[in-house]
C-alpha positions as CSV (number, residue, x, y, z in Angstrom):
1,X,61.2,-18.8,-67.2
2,X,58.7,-21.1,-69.1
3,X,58.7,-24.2,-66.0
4,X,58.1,-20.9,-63.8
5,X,55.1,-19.7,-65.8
6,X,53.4,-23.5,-66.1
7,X,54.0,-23.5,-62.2
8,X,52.1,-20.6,-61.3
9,X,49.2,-21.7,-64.1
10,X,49.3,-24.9,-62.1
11,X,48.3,-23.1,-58.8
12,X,45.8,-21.5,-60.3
13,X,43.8,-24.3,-61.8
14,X,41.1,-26.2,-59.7
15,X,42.9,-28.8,-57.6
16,X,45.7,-26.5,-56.1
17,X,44.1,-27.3,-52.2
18,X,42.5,-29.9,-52.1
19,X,42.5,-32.1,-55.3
20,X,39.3,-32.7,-55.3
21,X,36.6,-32.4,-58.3
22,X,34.0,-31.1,-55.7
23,X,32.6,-28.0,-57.0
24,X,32.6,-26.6,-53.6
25,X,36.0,-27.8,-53.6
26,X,36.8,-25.3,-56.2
27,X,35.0,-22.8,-54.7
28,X,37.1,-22.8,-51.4
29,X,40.3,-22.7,-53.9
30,X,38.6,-19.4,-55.3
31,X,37.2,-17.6,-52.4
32,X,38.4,-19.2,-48.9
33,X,41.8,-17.6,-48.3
34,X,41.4,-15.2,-45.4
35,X,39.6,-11.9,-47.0
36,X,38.8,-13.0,-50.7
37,X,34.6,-13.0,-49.5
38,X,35.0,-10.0,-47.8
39,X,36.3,-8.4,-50.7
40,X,33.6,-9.9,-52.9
41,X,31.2,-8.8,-50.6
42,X,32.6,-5.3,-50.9
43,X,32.5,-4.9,-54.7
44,X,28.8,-6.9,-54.5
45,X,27.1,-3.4,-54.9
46,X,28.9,-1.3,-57.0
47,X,32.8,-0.9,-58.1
48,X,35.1,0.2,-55.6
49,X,39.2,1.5,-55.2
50,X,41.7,-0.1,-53.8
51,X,41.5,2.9,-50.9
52,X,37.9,2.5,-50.6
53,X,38.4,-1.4,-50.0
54,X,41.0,-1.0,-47.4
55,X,38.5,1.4,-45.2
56,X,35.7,-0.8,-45.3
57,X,37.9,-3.7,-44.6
58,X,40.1,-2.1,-41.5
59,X,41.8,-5.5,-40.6
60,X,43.5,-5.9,-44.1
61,X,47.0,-4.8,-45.1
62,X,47.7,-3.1,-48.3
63,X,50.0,-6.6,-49.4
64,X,47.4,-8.6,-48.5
65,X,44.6,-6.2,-50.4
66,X,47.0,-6.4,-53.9
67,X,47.7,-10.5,-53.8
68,X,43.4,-11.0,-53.0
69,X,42.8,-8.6,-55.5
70,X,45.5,-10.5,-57.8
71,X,44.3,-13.5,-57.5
72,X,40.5,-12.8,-57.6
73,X,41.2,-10.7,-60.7
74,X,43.2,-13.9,-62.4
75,X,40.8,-16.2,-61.6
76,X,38.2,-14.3,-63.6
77,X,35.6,-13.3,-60.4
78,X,36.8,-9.0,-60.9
79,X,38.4,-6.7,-63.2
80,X,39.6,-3.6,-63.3
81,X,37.8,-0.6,-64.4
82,X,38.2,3.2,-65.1
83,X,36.6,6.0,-63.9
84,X,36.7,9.3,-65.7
85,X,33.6,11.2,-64.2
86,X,34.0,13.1,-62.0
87,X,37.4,12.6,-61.5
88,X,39.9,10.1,-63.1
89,X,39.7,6.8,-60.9
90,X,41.0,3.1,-60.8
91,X,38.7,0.9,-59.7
92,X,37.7,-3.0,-59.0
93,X,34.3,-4.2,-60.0
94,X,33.0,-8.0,-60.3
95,X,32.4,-9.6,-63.1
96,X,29.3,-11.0,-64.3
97,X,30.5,-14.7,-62.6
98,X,31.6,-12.8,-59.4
99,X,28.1,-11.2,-59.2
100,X,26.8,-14.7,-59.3
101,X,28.7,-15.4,-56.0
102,X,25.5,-13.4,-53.6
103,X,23.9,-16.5,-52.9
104,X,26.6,-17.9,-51.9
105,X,27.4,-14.7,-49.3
106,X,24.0,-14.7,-48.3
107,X,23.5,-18.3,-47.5
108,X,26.3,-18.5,-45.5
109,X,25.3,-15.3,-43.6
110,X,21.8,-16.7,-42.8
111,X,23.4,-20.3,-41.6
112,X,25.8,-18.2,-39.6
113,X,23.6,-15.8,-37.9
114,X,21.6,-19.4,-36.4
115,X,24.7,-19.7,-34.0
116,X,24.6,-18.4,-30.3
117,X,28.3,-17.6,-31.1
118,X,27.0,-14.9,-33.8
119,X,27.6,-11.4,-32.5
120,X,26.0,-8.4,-34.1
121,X,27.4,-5.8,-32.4
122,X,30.5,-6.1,-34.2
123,X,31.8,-3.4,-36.3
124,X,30.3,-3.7,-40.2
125,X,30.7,-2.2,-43.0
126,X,28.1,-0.2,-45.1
127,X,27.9,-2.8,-47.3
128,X,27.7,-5.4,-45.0
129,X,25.1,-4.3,-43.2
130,X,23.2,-3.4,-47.0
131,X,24.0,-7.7,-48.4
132,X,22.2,-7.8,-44.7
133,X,19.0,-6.4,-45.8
134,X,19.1,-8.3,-49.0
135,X,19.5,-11.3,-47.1
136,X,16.7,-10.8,-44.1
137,X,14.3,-9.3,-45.7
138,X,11.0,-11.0,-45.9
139,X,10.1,-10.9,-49.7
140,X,6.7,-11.5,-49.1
141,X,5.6,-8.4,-47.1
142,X,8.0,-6.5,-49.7
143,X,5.5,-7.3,-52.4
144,X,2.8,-5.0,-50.6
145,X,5.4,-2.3,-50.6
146,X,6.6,0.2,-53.6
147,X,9.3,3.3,-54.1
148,X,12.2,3.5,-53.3
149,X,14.6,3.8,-49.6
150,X,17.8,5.8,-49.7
151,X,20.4,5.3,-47.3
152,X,23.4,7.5,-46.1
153,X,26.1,6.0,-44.0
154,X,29.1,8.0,-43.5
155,X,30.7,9.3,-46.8
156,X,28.4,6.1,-48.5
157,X,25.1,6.1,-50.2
158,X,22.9,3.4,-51.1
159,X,19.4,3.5,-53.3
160,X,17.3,0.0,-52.7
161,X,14.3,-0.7,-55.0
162,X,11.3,-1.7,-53.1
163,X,10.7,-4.8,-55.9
164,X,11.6,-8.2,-56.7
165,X,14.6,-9.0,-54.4
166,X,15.0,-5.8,-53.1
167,X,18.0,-4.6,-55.6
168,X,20.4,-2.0,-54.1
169,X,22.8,-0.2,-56.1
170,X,25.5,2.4,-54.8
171,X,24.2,5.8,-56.0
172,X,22.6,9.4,-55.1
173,X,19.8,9.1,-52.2
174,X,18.1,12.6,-53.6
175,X,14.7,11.1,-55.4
176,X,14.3,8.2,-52.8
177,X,11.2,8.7,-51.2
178,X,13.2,8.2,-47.5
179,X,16.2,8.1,-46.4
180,X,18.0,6.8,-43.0
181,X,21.2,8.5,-42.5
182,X,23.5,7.3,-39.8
183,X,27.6,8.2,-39.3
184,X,28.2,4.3,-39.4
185,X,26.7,1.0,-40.2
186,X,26.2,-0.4,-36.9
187,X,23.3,1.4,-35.4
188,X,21.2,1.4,-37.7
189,X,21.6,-2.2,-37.8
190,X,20.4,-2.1,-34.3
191,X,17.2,-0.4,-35.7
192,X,16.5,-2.1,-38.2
193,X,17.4,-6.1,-36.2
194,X,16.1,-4.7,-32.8
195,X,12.1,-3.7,-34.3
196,X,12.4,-0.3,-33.0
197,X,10.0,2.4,-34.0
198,X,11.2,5.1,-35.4
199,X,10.9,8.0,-32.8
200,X,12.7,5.4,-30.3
201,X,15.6,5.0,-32.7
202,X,16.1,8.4,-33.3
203,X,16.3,8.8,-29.9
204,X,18.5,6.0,-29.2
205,X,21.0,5.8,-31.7
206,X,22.8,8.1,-34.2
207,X,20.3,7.6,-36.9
208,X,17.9,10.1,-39.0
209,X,15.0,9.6,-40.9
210,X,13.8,12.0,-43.4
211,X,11.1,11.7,-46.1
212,X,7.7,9.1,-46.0
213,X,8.1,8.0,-42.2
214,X,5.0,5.9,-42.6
215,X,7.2,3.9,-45.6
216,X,10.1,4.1,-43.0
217,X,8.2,2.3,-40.6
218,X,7.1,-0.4,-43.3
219,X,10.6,-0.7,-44.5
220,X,12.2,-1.3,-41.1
221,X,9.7,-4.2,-40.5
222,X,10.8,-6.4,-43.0
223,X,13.7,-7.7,-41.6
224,X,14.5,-9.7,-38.8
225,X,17.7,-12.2,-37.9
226,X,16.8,-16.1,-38.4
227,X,16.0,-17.9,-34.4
228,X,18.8,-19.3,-32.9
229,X,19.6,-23.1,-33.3
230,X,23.3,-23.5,-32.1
């Protein structure tokens, strides 16, 4: 029982890959099995269950879910945590190292999007499409703006800050001074990626805007993909 609890501390440690002292190296050997970013990705904005994982991540199998989660939990970038308000929950949540992984998401979202072979019409998650915003938008024309833009998609809800980096935290939409609502992610990534105005959106797509529309408006011009250069 002891050789079998060295081997498995073994695989753990940085080396188990590629046996290289490369930090990104080590980084692959944490986060580059199939799913383990996506899951990071997921838990970037606020904790999350197991069930609430699986849904935003439709491709993933329940085995698969429990051994990422295992091994993401082992290697120190989430824990577990307890909800007891409003109703008792288990949940997963990042720690303060996995938090420190954004750039690392968002980086490889804006070299990624250069390609010819990226296609945004792709299903994506709510939070996806909200590490999205944090990613594109253009921090200088945020400056100029203030408040704060709620977003409802599907059963999730999202407050962003108009500030700094443009945080955005899971939570209640009901003091944000507007709110898009859409049924799913995608179209109001179109809006948002295609510079529609408002009027043309709501007409367009399955997407709602209530509150400040002349904040809306602002918001929505912020953000815009990087040009093609492959």
């Amino acid at each position: 029982m002891k050789l079998q609890k060295e081997t498995n501390a073994d695989k753990a440690t940085h080396g188990r890959w590629y046996d290289d002292a490369c930090g990104t190296a080590f980084g692959l050997e944490l986060l580059g099995e199939r799913w383990s970013l996506l899951i990071v990705r997921e838990l970037m904005l606020g904790p999350r269950r197991f069930s609430d994982l699986r849904s935003a991540l439709p491709g993933i199998s329940a085995k698969v879910l429990t051994e990422r989660l295992a091994t993401l939990e082992s290697a120190g970038v989430l824990q577990r945590a307890h909800l007891t308000d409003p109703v008792p929950a288990k949940l997963y949540e990042l720690t303060e190292w996995g938090h420190a992984a954004e750039p690392v998401i968002q980086e490889l979202g804006r070299w990624a999007a250069r390609s010819t072979m990226h296609n945004p019409t792709l299903p994506l998650s709510p939070a996806a499409f909200m590490m999205s915003l944090r990613t594109m938008v253009d921090r200088q024309k945020l400056e100029k703006l203030s408040g704060s833009v709620g977003f409802e998609i599907g059963q999730a809800s999202f407050v962003a800050r108009l500030e700094g980096d443009l945080p955005i935290r899971r939570g209640a939409t009901r003091k944000c001074d507007t709110i898009f609502r859409a049924p799913a992610a995608s179209p109001l990534a179109g809006m948002f990626y295609r510079d529609l105005p408002l009027d043309t959106a709501e007409a367009e797509l399955s997407v709602a805007v209530e509150g400040d529309r002349e904040l809306a408006g602002r918001f929505t011009a912020l953000f815009s993909l990087p040009p093609k250069i492959a």
